[in-house]
N, C-alpha and C positions, 0 to 999 in steps of 0.2 A: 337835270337832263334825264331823260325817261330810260327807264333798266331796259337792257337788252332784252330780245323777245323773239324766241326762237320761230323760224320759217318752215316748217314743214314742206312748202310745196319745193323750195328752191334745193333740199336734202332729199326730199320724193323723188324729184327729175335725175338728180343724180344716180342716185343707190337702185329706184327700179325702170329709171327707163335707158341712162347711160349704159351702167354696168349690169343692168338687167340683171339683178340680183335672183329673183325668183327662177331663172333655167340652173344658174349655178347650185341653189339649195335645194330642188327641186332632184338631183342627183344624190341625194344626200339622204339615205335614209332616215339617219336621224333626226333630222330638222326638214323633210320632205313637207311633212303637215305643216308647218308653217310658212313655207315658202308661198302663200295666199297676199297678193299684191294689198290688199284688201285688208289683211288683219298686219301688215306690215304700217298700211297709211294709218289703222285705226291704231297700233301701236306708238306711230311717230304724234300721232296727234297729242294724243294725252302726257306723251314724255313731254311735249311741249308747255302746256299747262301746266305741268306741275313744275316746270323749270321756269317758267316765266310769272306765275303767280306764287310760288314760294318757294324759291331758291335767288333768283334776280332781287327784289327788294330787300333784302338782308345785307348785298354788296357794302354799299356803303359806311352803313355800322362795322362790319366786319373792317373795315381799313379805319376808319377814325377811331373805334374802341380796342378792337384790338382782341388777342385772347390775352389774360390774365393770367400772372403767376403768382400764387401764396403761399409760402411753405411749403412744397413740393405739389402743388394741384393746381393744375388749370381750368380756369370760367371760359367757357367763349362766348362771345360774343352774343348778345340778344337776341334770342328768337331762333339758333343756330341748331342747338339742344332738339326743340319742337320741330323743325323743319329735319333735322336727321331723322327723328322718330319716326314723322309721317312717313318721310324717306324707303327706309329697309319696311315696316308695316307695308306701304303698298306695292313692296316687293320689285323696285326697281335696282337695288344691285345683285339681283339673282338672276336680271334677265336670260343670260347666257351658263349657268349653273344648268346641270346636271339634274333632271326631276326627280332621282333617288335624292341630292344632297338639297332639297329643298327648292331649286329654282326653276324656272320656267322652259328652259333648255331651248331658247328663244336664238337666234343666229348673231353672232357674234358681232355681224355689222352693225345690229341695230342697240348695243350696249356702245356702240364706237356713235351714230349718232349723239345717243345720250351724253357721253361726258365730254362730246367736243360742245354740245349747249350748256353743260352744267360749267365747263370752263367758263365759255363766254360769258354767263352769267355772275358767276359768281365764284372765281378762279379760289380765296381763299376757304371756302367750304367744302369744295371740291374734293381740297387735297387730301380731307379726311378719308372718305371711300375710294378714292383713286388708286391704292395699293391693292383694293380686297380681289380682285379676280385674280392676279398673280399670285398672291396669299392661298387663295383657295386652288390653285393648279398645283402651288407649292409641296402644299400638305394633302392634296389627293391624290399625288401620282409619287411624293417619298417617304410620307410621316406613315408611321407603324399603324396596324387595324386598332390600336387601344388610343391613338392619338385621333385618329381620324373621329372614332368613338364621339369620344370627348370637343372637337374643336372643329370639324367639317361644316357640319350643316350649320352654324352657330355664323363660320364664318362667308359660307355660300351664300347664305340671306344676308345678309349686314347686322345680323344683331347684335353682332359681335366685329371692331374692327380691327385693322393688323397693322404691322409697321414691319419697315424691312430697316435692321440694324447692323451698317457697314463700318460707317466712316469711323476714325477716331482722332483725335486730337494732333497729332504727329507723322497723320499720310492723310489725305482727299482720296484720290483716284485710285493710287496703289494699296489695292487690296493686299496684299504678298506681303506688307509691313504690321499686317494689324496684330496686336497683342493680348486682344481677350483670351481670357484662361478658363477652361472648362476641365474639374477634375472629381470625376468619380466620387459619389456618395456614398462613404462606407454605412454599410448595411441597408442601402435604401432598397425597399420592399420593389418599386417602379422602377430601378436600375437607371438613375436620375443624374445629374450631374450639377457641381457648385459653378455657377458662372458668375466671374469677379473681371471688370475692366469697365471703361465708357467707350461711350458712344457719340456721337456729336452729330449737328443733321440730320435730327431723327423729326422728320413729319408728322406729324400726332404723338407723340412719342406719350405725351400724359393730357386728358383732357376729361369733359363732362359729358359728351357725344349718348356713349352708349356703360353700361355698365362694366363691362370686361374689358381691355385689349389684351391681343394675341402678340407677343413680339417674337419675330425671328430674327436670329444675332448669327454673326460670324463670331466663330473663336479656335483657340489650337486643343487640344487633347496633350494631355503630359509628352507624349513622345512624338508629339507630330515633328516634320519636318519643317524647315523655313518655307516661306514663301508662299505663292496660291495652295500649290496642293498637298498643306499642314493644314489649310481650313475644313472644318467641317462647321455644320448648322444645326441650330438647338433652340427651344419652342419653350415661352416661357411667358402665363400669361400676367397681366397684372394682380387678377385673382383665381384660388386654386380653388376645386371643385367645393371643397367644407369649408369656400368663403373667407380662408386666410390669406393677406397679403404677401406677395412676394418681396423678396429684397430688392425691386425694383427702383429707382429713385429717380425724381426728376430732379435736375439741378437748379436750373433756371432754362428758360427760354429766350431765345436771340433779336436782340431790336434789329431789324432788317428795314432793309430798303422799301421793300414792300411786301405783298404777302400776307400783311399783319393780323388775318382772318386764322391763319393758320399755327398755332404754335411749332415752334422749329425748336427741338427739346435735346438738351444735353442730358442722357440717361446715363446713369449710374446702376450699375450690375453689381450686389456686396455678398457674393456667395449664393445667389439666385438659384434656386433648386431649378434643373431646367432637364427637359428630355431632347434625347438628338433626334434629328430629321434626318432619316438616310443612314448611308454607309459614311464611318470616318473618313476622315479626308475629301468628300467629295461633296462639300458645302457649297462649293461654287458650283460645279452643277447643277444642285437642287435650286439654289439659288437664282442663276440666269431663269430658269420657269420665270421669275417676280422681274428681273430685271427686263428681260422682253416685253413683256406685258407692260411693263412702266414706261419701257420706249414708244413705245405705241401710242402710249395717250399721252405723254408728254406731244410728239408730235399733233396728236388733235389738240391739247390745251394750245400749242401755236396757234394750228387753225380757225379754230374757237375763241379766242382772245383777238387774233386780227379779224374776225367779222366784227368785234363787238365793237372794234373800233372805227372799225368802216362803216357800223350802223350810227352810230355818233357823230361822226363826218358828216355823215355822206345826211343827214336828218338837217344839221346843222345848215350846209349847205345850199338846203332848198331852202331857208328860213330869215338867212342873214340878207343883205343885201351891203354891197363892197362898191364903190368907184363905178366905171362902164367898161364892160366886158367888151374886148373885138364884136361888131354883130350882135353886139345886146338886143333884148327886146324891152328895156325901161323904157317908158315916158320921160318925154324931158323935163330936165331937173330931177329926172328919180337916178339911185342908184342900179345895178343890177343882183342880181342875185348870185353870189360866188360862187355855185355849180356854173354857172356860165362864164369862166375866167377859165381859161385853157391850164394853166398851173395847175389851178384845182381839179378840174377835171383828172387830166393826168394824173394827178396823184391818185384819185379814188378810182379810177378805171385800172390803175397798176394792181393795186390790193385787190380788187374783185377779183382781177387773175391769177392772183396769187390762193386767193381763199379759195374759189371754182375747184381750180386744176388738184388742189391741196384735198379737197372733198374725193374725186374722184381715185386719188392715188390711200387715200387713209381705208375709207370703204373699201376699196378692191383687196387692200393689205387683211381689214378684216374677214375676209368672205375666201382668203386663202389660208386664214388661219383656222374656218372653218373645214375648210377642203383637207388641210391635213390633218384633221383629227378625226374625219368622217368617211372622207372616200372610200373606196374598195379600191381602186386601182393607182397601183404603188405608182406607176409613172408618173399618175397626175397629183399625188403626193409628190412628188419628187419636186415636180415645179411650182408646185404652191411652195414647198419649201425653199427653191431658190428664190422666191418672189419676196419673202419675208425676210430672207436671211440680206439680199442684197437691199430691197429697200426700203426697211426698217430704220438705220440709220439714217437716210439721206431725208426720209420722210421728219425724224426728231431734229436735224440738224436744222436742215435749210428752212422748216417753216414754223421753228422757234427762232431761228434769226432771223426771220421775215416779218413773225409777230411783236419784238421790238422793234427791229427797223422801220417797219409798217404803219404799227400804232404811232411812234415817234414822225412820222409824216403824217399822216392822219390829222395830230395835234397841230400841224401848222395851217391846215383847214382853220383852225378856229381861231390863228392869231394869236391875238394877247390873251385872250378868256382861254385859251387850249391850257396857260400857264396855270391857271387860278385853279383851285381843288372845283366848284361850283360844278363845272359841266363835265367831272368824272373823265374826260379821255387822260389826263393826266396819272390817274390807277390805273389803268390800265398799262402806260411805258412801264410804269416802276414794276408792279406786279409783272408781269412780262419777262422782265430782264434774266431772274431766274431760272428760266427754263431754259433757257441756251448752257445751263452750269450743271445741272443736276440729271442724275441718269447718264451718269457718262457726258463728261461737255463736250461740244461739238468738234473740236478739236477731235476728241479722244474717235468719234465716230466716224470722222476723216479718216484716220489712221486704221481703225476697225476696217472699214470699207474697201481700204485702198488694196495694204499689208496684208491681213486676213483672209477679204473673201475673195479678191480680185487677183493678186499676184500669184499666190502659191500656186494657183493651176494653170495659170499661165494668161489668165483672162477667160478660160473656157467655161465658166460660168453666166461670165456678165457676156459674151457670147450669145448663151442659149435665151438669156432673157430680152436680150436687145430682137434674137428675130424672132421670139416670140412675140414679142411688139410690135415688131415690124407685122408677123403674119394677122394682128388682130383688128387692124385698120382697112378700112372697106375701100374694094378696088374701084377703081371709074370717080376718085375723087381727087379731086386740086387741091386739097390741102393736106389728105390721106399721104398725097403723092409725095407733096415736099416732105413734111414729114418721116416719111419712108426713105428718102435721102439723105436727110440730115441724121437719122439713126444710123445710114452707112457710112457717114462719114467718122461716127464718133469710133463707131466699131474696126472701121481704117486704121484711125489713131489709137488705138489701144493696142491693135496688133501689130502693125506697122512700126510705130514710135515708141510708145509708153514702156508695153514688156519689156520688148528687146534691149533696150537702153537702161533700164531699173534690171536686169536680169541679165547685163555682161558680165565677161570676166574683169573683175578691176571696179566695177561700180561701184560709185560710193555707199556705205551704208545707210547716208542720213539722205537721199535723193528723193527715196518715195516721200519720204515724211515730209518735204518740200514740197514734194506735188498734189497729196494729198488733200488740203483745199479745196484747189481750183477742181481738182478732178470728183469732189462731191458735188460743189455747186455745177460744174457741166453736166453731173445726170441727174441732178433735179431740172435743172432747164432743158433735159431730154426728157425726164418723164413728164415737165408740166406741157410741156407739147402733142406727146403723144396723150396726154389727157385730154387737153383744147380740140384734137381731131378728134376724140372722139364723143364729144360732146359737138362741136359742129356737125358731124354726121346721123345725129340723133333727132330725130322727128319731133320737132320743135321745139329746137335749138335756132330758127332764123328771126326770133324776136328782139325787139332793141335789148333784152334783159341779160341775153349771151352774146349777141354779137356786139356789143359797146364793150363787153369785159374779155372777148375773142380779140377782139383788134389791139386793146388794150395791152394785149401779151404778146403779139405781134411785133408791136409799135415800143414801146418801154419795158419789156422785161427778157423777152429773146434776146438782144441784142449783149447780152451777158455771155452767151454762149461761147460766142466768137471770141470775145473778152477772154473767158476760162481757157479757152482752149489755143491763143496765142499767148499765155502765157506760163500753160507747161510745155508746150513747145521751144519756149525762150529759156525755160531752166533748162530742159535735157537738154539747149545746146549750148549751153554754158557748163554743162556738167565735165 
């Protein structure tokens, strides 16, 4: 089956005629000169070629060979080496870097482009450079002016890649348990510290890619306290400046489900000379900088991963010919072609909707991550940062559970062959499944969403952004309209029912984490709505190409709404 093959125009219609990307950057001093519609298509073009003619044909080797462990060093896979080289050389993980720290200082949305196609392409390659821009916010806004020195610009360009080093063998999620030890170098000249523990779940953690990696590790300080805030964060790379190795160790690499492009590296730390990042104790801060940024693209590897299944599908589909479709147009005695079997159909019109609406809310997410690093005016800072802080999550959640769920329908477009390795939809479920687990699992971003950013104010956040929503949708329209209603009803139920009843006297403690769930999946199916409006509203948007995947959402994917929302209604009155 043919490698995925990134669309430009269908991510153009999005990014600048949807969301009209250019008025928003265009405010922006620092990225004004680039807000050029024009050097944005000439930009999408070429990420695309280079994603499609060497990044996609790799896929496959990458999951049948696999990366390689020897003795503590990783081979990866064929060809993987030269395509990373080419890679950071033509300067595409700098797009959005900083032009003092080497890169292009390009706008954020259009680096979100890029590795929602390098996902779909080529999801185990990916994973390599998929940390560096979190890396590089990490160490530019807490690592000291001697660290930055030495490891900034190295890792703005990609010549150098990084790893973020959490997890360990005896907690996943609960960072608060981890036990790396970091203890002061006597007499070390750089004021350095020995860092002894593992690691486990390290993404790149040892490979052939680039010459250096940068690793950043959680650990305690001799007197830290228990729990999160005894962490702090320490910079330690695989090779030091005079070319000596560190005590860094790989152990082995993990045979997984899928993925297998990517080594997934149990690191071993044996007194690792390492400098801190930051102020003690405040690791997890410096820290979330990489953890955001990883949500982020986790959610576009979703998005990105369910096009590439629906370009598989949906190819296959026009190609096969199945039984007679209601209304077929075969000759008799012929079959029809399975795009004309309403099943099918349906399925692939669901996933369009899913990918479209998932395009519109990932872009917008990026271009507010712009707004708050650039604006002048703190207010409009304000709401870009409610905009990222509420739908961040819901964005990594629902359309990495949408990209298995997805792709895993998808493959029944093809039947029996969906089963076979042959026509590739089958890597893509397995590769897929991951992402609903890592970066915080979806669960955990339920509970973020709910607990976090929702309840403690009372809901007066998710408030400001529902009527901001509401006010962004153009008047004098029928579906703007509904729309506009169905955001008041959600915004009903949250103040009406949800609070009040999660925030009596007496409630139980474990209520919200009950409701949590359903209450992410109902504002993704309010944000992919208010996506859908406004993409119908957009000047040509009435082509079969949006309104087949508009109806689509209408018809099989809305209808979840009502679902989510009768059944926190059914827990709080059984509470």
């Amino acid at each position: 089956m043919n490698a995925f093959q990134p669309n430009a125009a269908d991510t153009g219609f999005i990014l600048l005629d949807v969301l009209r990307a250019p008025e928003t950057l265009a405010a922006l001093p620092a990225l004004a000169d680039n807000a050029d519609p024009d050097l944005i298509r000439q930009v999408a073009e070429e990420a695309g070629k280079f994603v499609g003619e060497v990044v996609a044909p790799l896929n496959r080797d990458g999951d049948e060979i696999g990366a390689q462990w020897k003795a503590g060093a990783v081979t990866m896979p064929p060809g993987f080496r030269d395509a990373y080289q080419a890679f950071w050389q033509a300067g595409w993980p700098a797009l959005s870097s900083a032009p003092e720290d080497g890169g292009q200082g390009l706008p954020a949305a259009l680096e979100a482009m890029l590795y929602e196609w390098l996902s779909a392409a080529n999801h185990g390659w990916t994973m390599a450079p998929g940390l560096l821009h979190g890396a590089y916010e990490c160490i530019k806004h807490h690592a000291s002016d001697a660290l930055k020195a030495q490891f900034l610009a190295k890792v703005a360009t990609g010549e150098w890649l990084a790893t973020m080093c959490l997890t360990e063998p005896h907690a996943g999620s609960d960072l608060g348990l981890c036990r790396t030890k970091a203890v002061p170098l006597a007499n070390d000249p750089e004021g350095r510290y020995a860092l002894s523990g593992t690691k486990i779940f390290i993404s790149g953690g040892e490979h052939d890619l680039t010459d250096n990696i940068v690793h950043l590790v959680l650990a305690r300080l001799p007197d830290a306290p228990p729990g999160p805030k005894g962490l702090s964060l320490f910079l330690v790379p695989k090779f030091y400046a005079d070319g000596t190795r560190s005590a860094v160790v790989c152990e082995r690499i993990e045979e997984k489900m899928g993925l297998h492009g990517s080594p997934t590296c149990v690191m071993r730390f044996d007194e690792a000379a390492a400098w801190i990042v930051g102020e003690p104790g405040k690791g997890l801060n410096a820290m979330f900088v990489m953890m955001n940024a990883a949500r982020l693209h986790v959610g576009l590897q979703g998005v990105g991963l369910l096009e590439a299944a629906w370009q598989k599908a949906d190819a296959y589909s026009k190609e096969r010919r199945q039984m007679r479709a209601p209304g077929g147009a075969a000759k008799a005695g012929e079959a029809d072609l399975i795009e004309q079997h309403p099943a099918m159909r349906r399925i692939l019109d669901a996933q369009r909707a899913w990918i479209d609406a998932g395009r519109v809310i990932a872009y917008r997410t990026a271009l507010e991550l712009d707004v708050i690093k650039h604006h002048s005016d703190p207010a409009r800072q304000a709401r870009a940062n409610r905009w990222c802080t509420l739908v961040t999550p819901v964005l990594k959640a629902a359309w990495t559970d949408q990209a298995f769920h997805g792709a895993s329908a998808c493959l029944q477009v093809f039947g029996g062959h969906g089963f076979v390795r042959e026509w590739g939809i089958e890597q893509i479920v397995r590769d897929s499944r991951v992402a609903m687990i890592y970066e915080g699992t979806n669960e955990i971003q339920a509970i973020d969403l709910l607990l976090r950013k929702t309840l403690p104010d009372g809901g007066g956040a998710l408030q400001a952004l529902l009527k901001d929503l509401s006010a962004e949708l153009p008047d004098g329209d029928a579906n703007s309209a509904r729309v506009r209603g169905e955001i008041d009803r959600f915004a009903h139920f949250v103040r009406e029912q949800l609070v009040p009843a999660t925030q009596a006297d007496g409630a139980a403690a474990d209520l919200p984490h009950w409701l949590a769930d359903d209450f992410l999946r109902a504002t993704a199916m309010l944000l992919m709505a208010w996506g859908w409006a406004r993409i119908a509203a957009t000047p040509g948007a009435d082509t079969p190409r949006w309104q087949t995947a508009h109806q689509g959402f209408w018809r099989w994917v809305w209808p979840e709404f009502d679902m989510r929302l009768s059944m926190m209604a059914q827990t709080l009155a059984s509470a």
